[in-house]
Structure formats: C-alpha cells, structure tokens
MARPAGU-894114 format. One record per atom (N, C-alpha, C, CB): residue in three letters; atom name; x, y, z. Coordinates in steps of 0.1 Angstrom, whole numbers. Glycine has a CB too. Layout:
! MARPAGU-894114
kelum / gutor / x / y / z
ALA / CA / X / Y / Z
...
***
This chain:
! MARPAGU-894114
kelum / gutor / x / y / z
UNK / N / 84 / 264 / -394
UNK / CA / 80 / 262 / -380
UNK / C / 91 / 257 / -372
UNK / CB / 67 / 253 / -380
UNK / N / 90 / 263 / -360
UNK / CA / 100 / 257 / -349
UNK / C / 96 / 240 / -347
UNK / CB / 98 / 267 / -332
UNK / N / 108 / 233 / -343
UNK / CA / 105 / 220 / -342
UNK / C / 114 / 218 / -328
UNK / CB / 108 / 210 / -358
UNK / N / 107 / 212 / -319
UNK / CA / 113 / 206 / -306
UNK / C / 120 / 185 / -310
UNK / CB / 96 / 208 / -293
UNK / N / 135 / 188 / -304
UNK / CA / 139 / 175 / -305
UNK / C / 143 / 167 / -292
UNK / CB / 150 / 174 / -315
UNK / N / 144 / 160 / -295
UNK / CA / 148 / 145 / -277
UNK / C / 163 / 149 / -280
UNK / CB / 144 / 117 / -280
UNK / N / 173 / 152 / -273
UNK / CA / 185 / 151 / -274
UNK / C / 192 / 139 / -265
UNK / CB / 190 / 165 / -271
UNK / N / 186 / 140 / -251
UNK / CA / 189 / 130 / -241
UNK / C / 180 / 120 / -231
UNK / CB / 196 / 137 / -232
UNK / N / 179 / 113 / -227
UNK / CA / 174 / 107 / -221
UNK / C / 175 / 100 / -206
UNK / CB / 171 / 103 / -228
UNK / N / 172 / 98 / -196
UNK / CA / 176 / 93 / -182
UNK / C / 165 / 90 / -174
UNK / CB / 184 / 102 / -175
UNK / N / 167 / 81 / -167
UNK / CA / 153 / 72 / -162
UNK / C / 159 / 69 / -143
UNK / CB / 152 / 52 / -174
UNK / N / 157 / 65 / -137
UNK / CA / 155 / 59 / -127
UNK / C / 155 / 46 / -130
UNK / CB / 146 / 63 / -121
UNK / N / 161 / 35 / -121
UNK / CA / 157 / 25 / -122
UNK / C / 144 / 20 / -112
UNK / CB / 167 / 18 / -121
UNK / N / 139 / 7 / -122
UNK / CA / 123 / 8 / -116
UNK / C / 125 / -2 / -102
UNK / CB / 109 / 0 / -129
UNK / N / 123 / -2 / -90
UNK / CA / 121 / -5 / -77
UNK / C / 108 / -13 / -77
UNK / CB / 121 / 6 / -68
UNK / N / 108 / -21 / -65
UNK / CA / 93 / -28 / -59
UNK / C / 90 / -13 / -47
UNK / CB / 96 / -50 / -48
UNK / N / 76 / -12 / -50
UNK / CA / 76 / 0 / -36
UNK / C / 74 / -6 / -23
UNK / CB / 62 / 11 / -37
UNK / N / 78 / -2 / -9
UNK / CA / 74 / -4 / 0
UNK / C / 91 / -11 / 4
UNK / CB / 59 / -11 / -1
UNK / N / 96 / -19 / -5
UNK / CA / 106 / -31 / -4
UNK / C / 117 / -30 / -9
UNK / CB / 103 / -41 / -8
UNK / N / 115 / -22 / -22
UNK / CA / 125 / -23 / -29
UNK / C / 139 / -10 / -29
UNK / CB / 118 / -25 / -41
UNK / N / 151 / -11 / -34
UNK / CA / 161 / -5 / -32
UNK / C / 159 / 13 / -35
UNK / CB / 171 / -14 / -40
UNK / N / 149 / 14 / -37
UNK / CA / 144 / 29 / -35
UNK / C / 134 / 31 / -26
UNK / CB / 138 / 35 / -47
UNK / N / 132 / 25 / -21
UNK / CA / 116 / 25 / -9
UNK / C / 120 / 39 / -7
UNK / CB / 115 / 13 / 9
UNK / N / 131 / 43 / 2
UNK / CA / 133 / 56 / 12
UNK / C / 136 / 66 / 7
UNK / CB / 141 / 55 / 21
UNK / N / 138 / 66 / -9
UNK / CA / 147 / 78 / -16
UNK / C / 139 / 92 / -16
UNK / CB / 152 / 74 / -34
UNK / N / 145 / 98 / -12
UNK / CA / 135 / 111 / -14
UNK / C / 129 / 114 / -26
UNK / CB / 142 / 122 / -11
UNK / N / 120 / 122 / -29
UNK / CA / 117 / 124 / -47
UNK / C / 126 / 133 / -52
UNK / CB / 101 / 131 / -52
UNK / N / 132 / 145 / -46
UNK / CA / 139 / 153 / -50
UNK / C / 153 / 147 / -56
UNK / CB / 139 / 161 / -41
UNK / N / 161 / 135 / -48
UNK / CA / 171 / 127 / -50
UNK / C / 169 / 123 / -65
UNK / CB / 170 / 116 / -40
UNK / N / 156 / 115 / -61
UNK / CA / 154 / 106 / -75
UNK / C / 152 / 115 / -87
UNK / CB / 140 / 95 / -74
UNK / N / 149 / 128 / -89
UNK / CA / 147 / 137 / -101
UNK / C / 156 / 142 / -104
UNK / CB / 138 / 147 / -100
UNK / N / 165 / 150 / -93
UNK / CA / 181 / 153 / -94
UNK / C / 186 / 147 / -99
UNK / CB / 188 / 152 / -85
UNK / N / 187 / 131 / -97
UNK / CA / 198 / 125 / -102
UNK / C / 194 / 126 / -118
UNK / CB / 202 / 110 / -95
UNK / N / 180 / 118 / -123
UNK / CA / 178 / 120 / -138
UNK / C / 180 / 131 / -145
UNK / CB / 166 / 118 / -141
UNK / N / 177 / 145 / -138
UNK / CA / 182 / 157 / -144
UNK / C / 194 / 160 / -148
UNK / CB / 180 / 165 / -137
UNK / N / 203 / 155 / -134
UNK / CA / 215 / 162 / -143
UNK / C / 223 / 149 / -151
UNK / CB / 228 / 170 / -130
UNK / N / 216 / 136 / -150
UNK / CA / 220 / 127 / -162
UNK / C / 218 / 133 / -174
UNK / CB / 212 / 114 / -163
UNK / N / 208 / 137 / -181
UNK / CA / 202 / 146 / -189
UNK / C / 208 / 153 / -192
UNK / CB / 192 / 151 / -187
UNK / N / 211 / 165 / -186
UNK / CA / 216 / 175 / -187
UNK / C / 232 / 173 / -194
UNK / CB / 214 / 179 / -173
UNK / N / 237 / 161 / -188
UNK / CA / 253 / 158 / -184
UNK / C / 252 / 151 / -202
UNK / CB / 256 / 143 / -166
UNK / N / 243 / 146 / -205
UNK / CA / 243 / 132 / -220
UNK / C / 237 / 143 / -230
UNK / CB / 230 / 112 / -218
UNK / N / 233 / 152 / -226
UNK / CA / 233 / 164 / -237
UNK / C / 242 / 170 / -240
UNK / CB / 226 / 174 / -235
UNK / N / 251 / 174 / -228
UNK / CA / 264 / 182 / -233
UNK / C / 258 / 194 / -237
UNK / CB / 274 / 175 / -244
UNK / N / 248 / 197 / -227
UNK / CA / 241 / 216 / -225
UNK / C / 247 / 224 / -218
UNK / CB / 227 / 218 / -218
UNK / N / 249 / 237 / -217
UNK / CA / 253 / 241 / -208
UNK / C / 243 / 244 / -198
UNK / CB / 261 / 249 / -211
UNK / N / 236 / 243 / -186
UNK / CA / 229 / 238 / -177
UNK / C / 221 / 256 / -173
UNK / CB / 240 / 227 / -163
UNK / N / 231 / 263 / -177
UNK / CA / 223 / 279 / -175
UNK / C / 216 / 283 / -188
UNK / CB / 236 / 292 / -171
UNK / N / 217 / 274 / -201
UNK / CA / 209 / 275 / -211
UNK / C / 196 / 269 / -209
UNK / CB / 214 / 272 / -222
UNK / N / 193 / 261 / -200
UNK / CA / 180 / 254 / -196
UNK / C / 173 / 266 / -193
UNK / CB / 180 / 244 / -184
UNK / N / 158 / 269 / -199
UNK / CA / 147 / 277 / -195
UNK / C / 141 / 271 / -186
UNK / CB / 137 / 280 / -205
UNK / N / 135 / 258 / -186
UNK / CA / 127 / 253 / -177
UNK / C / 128 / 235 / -176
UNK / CB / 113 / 258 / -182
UNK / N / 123 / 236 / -160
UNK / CA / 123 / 218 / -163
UNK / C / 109 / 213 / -156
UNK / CB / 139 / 209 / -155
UNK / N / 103 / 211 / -167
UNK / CA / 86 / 206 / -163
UNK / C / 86 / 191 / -161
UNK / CB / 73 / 208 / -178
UNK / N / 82 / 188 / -153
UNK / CA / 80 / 172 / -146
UNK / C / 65 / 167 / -140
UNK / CB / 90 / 171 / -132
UNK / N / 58 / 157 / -143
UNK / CA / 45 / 151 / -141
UNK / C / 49 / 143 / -128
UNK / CB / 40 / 142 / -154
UNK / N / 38 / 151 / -116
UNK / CA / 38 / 138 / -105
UNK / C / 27 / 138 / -102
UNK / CB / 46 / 138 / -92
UNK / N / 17 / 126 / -105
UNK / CA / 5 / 121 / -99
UNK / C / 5 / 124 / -86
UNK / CB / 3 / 108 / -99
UNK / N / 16 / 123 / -76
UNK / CA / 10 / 130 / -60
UNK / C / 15 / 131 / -57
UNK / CB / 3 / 127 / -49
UNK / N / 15 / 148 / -59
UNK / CA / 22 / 160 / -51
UNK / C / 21 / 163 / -38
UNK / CB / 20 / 172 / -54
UNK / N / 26 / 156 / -29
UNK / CA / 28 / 158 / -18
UNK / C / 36 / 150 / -9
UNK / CB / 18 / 160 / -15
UNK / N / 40 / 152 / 6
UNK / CA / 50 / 149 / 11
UNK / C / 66 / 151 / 2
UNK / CB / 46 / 136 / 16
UNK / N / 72 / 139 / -4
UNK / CA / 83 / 141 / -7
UNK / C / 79 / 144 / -24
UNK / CB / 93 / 130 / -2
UNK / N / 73 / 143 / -27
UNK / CA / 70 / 150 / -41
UNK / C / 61 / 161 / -42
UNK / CB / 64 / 141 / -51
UNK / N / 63 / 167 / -31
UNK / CA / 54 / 181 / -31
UNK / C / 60 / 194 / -36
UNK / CB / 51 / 185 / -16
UNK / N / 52 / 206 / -31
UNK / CA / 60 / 219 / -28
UNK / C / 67 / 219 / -46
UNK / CB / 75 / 217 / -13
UNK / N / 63 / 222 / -55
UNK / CA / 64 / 219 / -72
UNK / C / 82 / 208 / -70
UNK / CB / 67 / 241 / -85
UNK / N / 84 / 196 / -72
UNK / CA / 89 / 190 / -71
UNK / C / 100 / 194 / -85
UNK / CB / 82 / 180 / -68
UNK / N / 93 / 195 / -94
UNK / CA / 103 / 199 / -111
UNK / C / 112 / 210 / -104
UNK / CB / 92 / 207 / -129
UNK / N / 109 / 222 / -94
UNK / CA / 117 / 230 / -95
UNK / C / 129 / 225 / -83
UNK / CB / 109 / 242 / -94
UNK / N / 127 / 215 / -72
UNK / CA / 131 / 210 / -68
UNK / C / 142 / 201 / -72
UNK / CB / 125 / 208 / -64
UNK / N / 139 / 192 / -79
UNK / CA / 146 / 181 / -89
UNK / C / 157 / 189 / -98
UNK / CB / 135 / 174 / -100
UNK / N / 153 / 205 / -105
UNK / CA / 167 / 214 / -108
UNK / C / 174 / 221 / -99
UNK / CB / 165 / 225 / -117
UNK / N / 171 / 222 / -89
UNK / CA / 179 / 227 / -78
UNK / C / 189 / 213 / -73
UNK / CB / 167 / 233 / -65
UNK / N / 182 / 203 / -71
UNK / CA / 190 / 192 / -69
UNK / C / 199 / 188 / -79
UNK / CB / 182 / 181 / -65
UNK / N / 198 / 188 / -90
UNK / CA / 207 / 184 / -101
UNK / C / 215 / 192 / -99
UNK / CB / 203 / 183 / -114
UNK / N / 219 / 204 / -96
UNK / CA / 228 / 211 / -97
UNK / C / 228 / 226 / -109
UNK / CB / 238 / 201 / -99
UNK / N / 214 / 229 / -111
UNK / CA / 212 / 236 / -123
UNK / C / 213 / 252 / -114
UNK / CB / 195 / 232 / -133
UNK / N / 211 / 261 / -124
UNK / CA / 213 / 273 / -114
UNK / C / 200 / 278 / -115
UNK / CB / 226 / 285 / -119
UNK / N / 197 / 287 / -101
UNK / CA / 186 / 289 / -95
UNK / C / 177 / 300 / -104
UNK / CB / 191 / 294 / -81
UNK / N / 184 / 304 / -119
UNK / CA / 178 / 306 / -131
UNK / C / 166 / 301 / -136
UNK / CB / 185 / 303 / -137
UNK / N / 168 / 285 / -132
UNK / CA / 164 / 275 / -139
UNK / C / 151 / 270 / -138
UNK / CB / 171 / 265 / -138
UNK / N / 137 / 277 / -138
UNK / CA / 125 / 273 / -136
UNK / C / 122 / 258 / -135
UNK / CB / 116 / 280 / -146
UNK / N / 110 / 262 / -127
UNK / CA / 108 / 247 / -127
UNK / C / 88 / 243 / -123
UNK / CB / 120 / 241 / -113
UNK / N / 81 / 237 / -131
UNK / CA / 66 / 235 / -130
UNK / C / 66 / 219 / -132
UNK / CB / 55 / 245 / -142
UNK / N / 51 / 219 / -123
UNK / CA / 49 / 203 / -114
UNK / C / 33 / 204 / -121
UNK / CB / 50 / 204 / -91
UNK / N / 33 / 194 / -132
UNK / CA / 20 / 188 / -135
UNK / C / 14 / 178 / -132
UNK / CB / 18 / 186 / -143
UNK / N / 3 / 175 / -128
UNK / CA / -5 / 164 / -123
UNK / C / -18 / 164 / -138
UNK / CB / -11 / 169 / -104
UNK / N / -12 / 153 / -141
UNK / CA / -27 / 146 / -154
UNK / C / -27 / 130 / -148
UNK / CB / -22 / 145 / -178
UNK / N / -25 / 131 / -135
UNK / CA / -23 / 115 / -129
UNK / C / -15 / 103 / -140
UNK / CB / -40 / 108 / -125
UNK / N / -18 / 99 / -149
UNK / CA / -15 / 83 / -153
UNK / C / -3 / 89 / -166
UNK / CB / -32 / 72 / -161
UNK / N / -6 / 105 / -169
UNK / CA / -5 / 106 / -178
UNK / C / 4 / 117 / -178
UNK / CB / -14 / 105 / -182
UNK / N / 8 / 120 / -167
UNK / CA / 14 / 133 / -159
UNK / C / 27 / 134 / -163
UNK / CB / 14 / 133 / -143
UNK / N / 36 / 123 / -165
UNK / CA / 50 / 129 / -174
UNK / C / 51 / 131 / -192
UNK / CB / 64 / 117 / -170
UNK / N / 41 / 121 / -197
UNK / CA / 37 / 127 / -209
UNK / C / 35 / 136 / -214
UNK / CB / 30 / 125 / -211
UNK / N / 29 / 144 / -201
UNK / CA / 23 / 156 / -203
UNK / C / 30 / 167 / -202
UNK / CB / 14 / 158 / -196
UNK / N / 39 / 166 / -192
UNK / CA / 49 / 177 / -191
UNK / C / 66 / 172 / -204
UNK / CB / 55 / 177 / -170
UNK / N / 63 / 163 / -206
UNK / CA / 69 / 159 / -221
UNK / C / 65 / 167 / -231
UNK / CB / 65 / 144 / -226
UNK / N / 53 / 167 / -235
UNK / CA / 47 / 176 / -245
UNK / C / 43 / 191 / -241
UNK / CB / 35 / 171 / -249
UNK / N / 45 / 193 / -228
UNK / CA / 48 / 210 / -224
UNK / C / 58 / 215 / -230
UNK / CB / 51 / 213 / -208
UNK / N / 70 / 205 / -225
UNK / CA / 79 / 212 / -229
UNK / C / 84 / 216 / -243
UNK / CB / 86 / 207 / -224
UNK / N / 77 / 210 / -252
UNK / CA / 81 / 205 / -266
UNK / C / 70 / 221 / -269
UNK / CB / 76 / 182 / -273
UNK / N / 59 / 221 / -263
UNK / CA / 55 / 230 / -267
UNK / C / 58 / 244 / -264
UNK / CB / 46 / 228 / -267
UNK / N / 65 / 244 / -255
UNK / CA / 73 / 258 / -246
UNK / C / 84 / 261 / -258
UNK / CB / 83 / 252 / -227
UNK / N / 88 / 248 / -262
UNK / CA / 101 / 253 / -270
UNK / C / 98 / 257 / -287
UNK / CB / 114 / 239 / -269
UNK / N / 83 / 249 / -291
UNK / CA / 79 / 248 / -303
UNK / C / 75 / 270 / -307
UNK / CB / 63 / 233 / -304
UNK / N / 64 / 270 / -296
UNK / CA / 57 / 281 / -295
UNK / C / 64 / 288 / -287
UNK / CB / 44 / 279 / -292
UNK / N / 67 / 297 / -279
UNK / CA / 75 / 304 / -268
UNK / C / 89 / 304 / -274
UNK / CB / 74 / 297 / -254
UNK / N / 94 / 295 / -283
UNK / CA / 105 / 300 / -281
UNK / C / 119 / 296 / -272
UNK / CB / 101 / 310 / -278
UNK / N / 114 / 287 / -262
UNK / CA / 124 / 282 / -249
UNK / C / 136 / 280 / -258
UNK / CB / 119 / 267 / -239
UNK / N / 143 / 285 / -257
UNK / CA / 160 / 277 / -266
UNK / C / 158 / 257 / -258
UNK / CB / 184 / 289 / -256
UNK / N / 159 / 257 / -244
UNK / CA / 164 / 241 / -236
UNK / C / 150 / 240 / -231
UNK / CB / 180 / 240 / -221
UNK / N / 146 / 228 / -230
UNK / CA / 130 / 228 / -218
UNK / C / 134 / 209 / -216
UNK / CB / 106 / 234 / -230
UNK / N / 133 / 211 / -200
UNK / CA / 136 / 197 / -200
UNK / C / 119 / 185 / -197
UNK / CB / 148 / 196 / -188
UNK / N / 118 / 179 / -199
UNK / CA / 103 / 174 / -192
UNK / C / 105 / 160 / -193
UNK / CB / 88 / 179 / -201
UNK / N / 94 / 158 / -181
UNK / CA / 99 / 143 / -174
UNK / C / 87 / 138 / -165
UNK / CB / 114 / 145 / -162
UNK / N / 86 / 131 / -158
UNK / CA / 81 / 124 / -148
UNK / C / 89 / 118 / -138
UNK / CB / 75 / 117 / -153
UNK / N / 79 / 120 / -125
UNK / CA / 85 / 109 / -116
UNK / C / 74 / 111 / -102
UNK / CB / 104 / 112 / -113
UNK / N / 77 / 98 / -95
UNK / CA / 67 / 95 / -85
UNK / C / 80 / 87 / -77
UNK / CB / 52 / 85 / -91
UNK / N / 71 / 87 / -65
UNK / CA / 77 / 78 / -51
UNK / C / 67 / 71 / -47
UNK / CB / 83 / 88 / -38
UNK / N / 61 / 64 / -49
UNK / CA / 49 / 58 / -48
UNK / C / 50 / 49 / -29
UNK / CB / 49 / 46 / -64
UNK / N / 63 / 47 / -25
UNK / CA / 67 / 44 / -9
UNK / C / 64 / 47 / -1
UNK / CB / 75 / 47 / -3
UNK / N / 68 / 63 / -6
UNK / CA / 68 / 73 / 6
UNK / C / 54 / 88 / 5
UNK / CB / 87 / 80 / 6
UNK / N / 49 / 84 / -6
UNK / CA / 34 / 90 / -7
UNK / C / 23 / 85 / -6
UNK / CB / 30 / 96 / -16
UNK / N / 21 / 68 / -5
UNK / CA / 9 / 61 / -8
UNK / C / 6 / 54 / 6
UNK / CB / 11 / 50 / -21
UNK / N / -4 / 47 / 6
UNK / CA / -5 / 39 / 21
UNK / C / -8 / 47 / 35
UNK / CB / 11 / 32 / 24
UNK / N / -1 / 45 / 40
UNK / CA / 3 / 52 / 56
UNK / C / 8 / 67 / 54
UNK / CB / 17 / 43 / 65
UNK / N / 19 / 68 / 46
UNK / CA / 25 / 80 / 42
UNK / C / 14 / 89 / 34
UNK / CB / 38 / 77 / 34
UNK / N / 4 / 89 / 31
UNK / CA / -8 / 92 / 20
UNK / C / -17 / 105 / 31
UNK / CB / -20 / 74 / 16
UNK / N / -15 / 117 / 28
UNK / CA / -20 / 128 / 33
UNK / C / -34 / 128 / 27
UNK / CB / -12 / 138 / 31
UNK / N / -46 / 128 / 37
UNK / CA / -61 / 123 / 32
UNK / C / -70 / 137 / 39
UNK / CB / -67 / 104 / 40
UNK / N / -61 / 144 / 50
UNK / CA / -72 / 156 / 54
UNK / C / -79 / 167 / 43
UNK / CB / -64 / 166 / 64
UNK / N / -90 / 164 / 43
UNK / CA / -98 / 172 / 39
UNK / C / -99 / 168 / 21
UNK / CB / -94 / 187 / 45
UNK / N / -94 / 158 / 19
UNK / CA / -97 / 149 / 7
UNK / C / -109 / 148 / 3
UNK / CB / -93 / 137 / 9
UNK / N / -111 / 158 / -12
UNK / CA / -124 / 157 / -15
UNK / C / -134 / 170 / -17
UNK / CB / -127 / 149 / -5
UNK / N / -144 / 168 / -25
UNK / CA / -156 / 181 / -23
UNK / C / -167 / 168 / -22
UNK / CB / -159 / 196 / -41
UNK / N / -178 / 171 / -11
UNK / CA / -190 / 164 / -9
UNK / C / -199 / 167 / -20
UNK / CB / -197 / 166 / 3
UNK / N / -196 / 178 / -29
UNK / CA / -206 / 181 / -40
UNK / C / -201 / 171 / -49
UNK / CB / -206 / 197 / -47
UNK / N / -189 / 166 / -53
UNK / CA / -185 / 165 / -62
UNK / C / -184 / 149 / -63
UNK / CB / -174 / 173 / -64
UNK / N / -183 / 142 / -49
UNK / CA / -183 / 128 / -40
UNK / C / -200 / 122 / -48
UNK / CB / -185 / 133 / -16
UNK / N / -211 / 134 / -43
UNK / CA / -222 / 133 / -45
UNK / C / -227 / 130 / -63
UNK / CB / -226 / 144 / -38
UNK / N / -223 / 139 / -70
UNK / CA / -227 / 141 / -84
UNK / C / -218 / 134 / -93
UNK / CB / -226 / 156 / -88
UNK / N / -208 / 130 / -87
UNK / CA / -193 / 128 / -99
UNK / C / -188 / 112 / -90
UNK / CB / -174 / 147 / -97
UNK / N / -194 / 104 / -89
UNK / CA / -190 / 97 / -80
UNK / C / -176 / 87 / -82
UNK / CB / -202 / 90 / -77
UNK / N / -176 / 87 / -98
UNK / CA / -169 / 82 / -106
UNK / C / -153 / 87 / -106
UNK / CB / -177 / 83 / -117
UNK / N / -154 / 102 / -99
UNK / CA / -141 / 109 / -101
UNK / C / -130 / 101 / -99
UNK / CB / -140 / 122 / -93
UNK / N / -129 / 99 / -87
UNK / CA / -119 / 93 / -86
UNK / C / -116 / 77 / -85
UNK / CB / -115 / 100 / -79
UNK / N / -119 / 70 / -95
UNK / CA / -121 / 56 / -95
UNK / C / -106 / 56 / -95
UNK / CB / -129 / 48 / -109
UNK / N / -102 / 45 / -89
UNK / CA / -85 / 40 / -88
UNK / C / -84 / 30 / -103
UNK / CB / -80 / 27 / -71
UNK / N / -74 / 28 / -111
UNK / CA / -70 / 25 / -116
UNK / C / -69 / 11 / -117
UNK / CB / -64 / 30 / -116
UNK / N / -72 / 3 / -100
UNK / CA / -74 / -9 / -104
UNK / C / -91 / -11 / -107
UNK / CB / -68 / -18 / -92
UNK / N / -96 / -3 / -100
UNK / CA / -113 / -7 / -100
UNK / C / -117 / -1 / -117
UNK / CB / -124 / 4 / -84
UNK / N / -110 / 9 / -123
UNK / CA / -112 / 8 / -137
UNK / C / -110 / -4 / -146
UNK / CB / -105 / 15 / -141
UNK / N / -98 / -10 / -140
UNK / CA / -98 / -24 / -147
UNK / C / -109 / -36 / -148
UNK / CB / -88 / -30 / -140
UNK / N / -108 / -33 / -136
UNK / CA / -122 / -40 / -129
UNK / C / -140 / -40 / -140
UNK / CB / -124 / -26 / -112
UNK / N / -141 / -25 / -141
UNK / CA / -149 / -21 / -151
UNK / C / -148 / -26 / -165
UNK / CB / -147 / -10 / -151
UNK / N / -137 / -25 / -168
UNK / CA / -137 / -30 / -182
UNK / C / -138 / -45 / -181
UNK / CB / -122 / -26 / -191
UNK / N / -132 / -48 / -174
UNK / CA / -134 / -64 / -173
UNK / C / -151 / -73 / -177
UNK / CB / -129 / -68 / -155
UNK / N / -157 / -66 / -169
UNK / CA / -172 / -69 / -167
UNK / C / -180 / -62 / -179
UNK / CB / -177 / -64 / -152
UNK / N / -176 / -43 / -180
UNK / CA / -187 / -41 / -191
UNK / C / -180 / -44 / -206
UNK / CB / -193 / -24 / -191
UNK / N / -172 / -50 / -211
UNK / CA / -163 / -52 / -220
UNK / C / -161 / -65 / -221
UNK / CB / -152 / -47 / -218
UNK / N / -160 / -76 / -212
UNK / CA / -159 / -84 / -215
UNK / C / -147 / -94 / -216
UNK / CB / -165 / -82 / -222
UNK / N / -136 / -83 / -211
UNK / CA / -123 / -80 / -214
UNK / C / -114 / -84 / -203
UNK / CB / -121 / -66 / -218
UNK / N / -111 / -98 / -199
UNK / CA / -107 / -103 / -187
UNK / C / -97 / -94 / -181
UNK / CB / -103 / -117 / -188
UNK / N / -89 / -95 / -166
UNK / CA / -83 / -86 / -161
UNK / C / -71 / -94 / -167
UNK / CB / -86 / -83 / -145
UNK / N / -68 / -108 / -165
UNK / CA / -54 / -111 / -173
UNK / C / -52 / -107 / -190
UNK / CB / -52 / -128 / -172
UNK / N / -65 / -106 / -196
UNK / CA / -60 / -100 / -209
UNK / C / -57 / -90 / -212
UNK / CB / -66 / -101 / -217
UNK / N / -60 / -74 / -199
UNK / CA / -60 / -62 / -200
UNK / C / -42 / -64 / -194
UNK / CB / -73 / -52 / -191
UNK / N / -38 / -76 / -187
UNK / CA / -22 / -75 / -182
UNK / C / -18 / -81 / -192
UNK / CB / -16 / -84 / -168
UNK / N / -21 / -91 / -202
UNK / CA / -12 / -91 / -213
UNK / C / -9 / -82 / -223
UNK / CB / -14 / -101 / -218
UNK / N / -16 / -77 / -224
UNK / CA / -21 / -63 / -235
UNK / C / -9 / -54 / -224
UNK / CB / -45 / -55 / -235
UNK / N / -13 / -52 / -214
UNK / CA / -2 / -40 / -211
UNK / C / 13 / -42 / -211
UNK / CB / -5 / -35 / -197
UNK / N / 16 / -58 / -207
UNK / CA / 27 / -65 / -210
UNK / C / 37 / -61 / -222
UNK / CB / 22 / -76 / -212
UNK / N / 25 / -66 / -231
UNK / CA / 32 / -67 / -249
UNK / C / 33 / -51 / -247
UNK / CB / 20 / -73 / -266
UNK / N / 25 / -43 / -248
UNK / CA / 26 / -31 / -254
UNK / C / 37 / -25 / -248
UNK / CB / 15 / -25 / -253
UNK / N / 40 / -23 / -235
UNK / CA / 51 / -19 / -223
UNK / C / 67 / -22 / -231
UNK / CB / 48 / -31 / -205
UNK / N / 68 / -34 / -240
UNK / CA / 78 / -39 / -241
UNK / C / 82 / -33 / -252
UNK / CB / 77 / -52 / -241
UNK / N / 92 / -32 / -260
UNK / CA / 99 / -30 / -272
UNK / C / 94 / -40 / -285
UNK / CB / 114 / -33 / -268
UNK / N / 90 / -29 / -295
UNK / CA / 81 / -41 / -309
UNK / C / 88 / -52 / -314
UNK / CB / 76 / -34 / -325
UNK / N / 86 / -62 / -315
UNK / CA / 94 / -70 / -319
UNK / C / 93 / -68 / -337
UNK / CB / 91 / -83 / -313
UNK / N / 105 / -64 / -338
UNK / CA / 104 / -60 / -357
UNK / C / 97 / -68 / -368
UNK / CB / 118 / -61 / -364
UNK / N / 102 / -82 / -363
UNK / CA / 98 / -94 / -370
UNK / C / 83 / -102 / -371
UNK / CB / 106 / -102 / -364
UNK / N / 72 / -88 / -358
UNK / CA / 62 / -96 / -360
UNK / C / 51 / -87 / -361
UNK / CB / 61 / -104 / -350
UNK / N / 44 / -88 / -373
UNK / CA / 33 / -76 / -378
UNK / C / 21 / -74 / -366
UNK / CB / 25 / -81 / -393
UNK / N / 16 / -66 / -364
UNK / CA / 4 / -60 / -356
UNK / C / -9 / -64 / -363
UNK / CB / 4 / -44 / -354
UNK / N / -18 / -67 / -361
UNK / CA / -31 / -71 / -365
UNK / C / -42 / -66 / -354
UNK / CB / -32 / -87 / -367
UNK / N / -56 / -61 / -358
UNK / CA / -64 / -60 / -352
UNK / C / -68 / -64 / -343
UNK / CB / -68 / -60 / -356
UNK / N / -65 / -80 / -345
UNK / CA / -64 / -90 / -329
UNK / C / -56 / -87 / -318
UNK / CB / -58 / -105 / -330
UNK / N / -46 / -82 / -319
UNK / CA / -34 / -74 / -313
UNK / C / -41 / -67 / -304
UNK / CB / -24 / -63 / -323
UNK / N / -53 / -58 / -305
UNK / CA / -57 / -46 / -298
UNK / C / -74 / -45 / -302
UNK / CB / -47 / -31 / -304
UNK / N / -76 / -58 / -285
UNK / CA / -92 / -54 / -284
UNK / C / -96 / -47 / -279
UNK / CB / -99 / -61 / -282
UNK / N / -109 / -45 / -284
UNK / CA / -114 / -33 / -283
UNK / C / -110 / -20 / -281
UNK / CB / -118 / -34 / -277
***
C-alpha cells in the first residue's frame, strides 16, 4: 500500500487578533509565506506539487475566493498547482491534512501539500460578512447548529459538571508538548 509522509513543516507565528503584529496581514500573505517555507525545507521542486489543500473556518473577505489556491499562487508555485479550501470549522486544517495524505495514499498525487490557516482580524467582528446568514428552516429545527465554541464550553460546564477553568487547563496541558517524564492516567482526561 501507498503510504503518505510529513517531509516539512511551517507555521505562522501565533498573534493577539485585533492587536497583535498580524492584525492587518492579508490571508493570502500569511499562507504564501508558510507555503513556500514548506515547499523551500522540503527541497521539492515546486512544479511537482499536485495540490495544496488548506482548512479555513471563514471563507470570506481575505480568506475567501478558495484561499489554498491563492496561498500557491502567492508562494510562488506555478499556476499548475491546484489548490482546494475546506471548511470543518475547528477542525478544518486537520482535515485538509488528511486530504492530502489521502490524495497521495489513494489517487496517487506524487506532492499534496495541506494546512490550515485563518485571519481571525480581518474576518470576525465588524469585518464579519452576516447578509443573508442562515436558513430559517434550519434556525427553527437545528437551533443548536451553530453554537459558538464559547457557549459549547459553556454547556459542558453545567451538563458535565466540568468547570470552564478545568476545560482551560485540560486544553492548556494538552496544547503543550508531553512531558516524557510524566505518565498519563485517567485523571488526566475527564470525562
């Protein structure tokens, strides 16, 4: 069986939104640049790339218009170089992480790059496109659809039992690098 491998890796550095030294960066900037980091710490040649799949929770304004194919145009890849924009919201560069792995496992892709990225600045708040946001069927029946992420917390807190600082230490530890020296236990991960 074909097996897909990590060769490179490149990140953005993480910013405060609204304030911080990326507030204004465009999304295409910020994917560009990780792309052709990638690209550059692989030591690929950049026309053997098939595709470059990228997760953005909200596509629109400056992470609109499929942004992955954008972000290879900005890196400097050649206009060869496909490019698809997934939205699984929380979970959305994961996801185009395991696209790609599966583009290259099954299909065949020789290079598939996949990634994530958001601008959270310049898409959220004031900048946050809201016309016609929504189905009233779906408002009505599904009311739950779109719970935000803090009011989920929120939820667990109360039907769980599971305070909101313990769901931040839990995300804390886990966010961080394992510390080798210290075993995991059940207590580790309630509920």
């Amino acid at each position: 069986m074909r097996e897909a491998v990590i060769v490179s890796t490149a990140r953005t550095p993480i910013g405060k939104a609204y304030r911080g030294a990326f507030n204004n960066t465009n999304g295409a900037t910020l994917g560009g640049h990780v792309v052709a980091e990638a690209v550059k710490r692989a030591g690929v040649d950049p026309a053997s790339i098939d595709d470059v799949i990228m997760g953005c929770a909200l596509e629109q304004g400056t992470t609109g218009n499929n942004i992955a194919r954008q972000s290879a145009l900005r890196a400097g890849l050649p206009n060869t170089v496909s490019g698809m924009t997934l939205d699984r919201q929380c979970s959305s560069g994961l996801m185009a992480i395991a696209t790609a792995a599966k583009y290259i496992i099954n299909d065949g892709a020789p290079i598939a790059i996949g990634g994530g990225l958001e601008s959270i600045s310049l898409v959220q708040n004031g900048n946050m496109n809201m016309a016609r946001n929504g189905d009233d069927w779906l408002r009505e029946h599904v009311p739950e659809l779109n719970t935000s992420m803090i009011e989920t917390a929120e939820v667990v807190a109360e039907r769980y039992g599971i305070s909101r600082e313990a769901q931040d230490e839990y995300a804390l530890r886990e966010g961080s690098p394992p510390d080798p020296g210290r075993r995991q236990s059940p207590a580790d991960h309630p509920g």
